[in-house]
Kinemage of the C-alpha trace (Angstrom):
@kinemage 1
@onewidth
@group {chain A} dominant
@subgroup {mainchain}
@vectorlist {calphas} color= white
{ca unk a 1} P -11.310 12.481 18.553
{ca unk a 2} L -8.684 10.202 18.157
{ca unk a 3} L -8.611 6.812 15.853
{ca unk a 4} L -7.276 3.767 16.636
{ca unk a 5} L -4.977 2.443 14.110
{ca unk a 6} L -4.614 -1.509 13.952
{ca unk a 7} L -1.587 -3.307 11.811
{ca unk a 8} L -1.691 -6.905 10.282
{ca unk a 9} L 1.571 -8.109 8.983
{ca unk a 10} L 1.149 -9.757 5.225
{ca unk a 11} L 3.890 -11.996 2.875
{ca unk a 12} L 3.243 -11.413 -0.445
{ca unk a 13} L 5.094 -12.285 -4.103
{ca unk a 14} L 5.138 -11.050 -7.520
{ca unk a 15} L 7.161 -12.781 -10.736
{ca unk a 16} L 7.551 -8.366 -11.700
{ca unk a 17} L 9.173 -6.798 -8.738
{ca unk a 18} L 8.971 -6.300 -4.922
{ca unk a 19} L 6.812 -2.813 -5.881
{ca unk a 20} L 4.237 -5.247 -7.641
{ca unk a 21} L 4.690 -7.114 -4.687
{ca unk a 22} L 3.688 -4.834 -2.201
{ca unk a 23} L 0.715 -3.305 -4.863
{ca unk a 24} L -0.564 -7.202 -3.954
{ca unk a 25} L -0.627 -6.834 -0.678
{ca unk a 26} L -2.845 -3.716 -0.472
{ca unk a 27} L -4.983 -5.237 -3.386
{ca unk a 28} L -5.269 -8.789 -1.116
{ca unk a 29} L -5.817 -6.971 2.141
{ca unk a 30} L -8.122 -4.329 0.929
{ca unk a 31} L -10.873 -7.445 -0.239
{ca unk a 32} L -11.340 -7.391 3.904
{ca unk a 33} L -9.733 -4.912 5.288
{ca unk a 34} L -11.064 -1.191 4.712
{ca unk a 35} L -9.426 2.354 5.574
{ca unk a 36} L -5.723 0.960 4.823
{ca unk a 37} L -3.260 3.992 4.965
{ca unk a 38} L 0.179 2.659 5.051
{ca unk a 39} L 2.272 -0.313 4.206
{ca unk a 40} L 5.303 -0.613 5.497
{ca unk a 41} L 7.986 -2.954 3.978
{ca unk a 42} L 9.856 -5.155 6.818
{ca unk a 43} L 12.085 -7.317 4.385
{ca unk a 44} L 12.398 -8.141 1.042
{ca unk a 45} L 13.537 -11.335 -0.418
{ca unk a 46} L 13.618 -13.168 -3.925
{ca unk a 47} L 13.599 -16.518 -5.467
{ca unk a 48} L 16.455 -17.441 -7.982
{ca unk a 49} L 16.686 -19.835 -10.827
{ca unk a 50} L 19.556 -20.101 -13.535
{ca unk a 51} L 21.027 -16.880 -12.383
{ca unk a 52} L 18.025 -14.594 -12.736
{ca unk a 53} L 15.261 -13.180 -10.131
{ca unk a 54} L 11.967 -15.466 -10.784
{ca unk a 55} L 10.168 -14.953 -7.749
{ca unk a 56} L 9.678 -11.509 -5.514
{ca unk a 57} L 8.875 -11.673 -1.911
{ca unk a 58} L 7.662 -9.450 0.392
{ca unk a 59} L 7.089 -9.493 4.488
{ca unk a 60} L 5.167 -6.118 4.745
{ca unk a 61} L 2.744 -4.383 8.155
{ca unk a 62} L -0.020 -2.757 7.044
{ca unk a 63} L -1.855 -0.165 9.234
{ca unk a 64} L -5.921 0.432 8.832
{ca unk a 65} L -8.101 2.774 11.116
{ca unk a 66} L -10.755 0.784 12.914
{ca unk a 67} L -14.118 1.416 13.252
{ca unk a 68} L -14.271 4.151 10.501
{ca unk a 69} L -16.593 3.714 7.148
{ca unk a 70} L -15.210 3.737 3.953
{ca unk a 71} L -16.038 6.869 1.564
């Protein structure tokens, strides 16, 4: 039996780092989506102020299987 795998495409920021970032995204999308079981990272970006990183920014596609409970 095959699954059906379904992707939504998330932005998400951090003040720590683009990982952190990304760790927000699954923590976000997992308060609706269930059975999430990749992320992947389309581009990265970053807000700067006086010289130094304040803001890290993510555009990310995370996939899900449909129609499968959680465990």
């Amino acid at each position: 039996m095959s699954s059906i795998v379904k992707v939504i495409e998330v932005i998400a920021q951090s003040k720590k780092s683009w990982e952190d970032a990304a760790a927000n995204a699954i923590k976000k999308a997992s308060k609706s989506v269930d059975n999430i079981k990749s992320i992947y990272i389309k581009d990265m970006s970053a807000k700067v102020d006086n010289g130094k990183i304040v803001l890290y920014r993510i555009d990310a596609k995370i996939s899900f299987v449909v129609g499968k409970k959680k465990k």
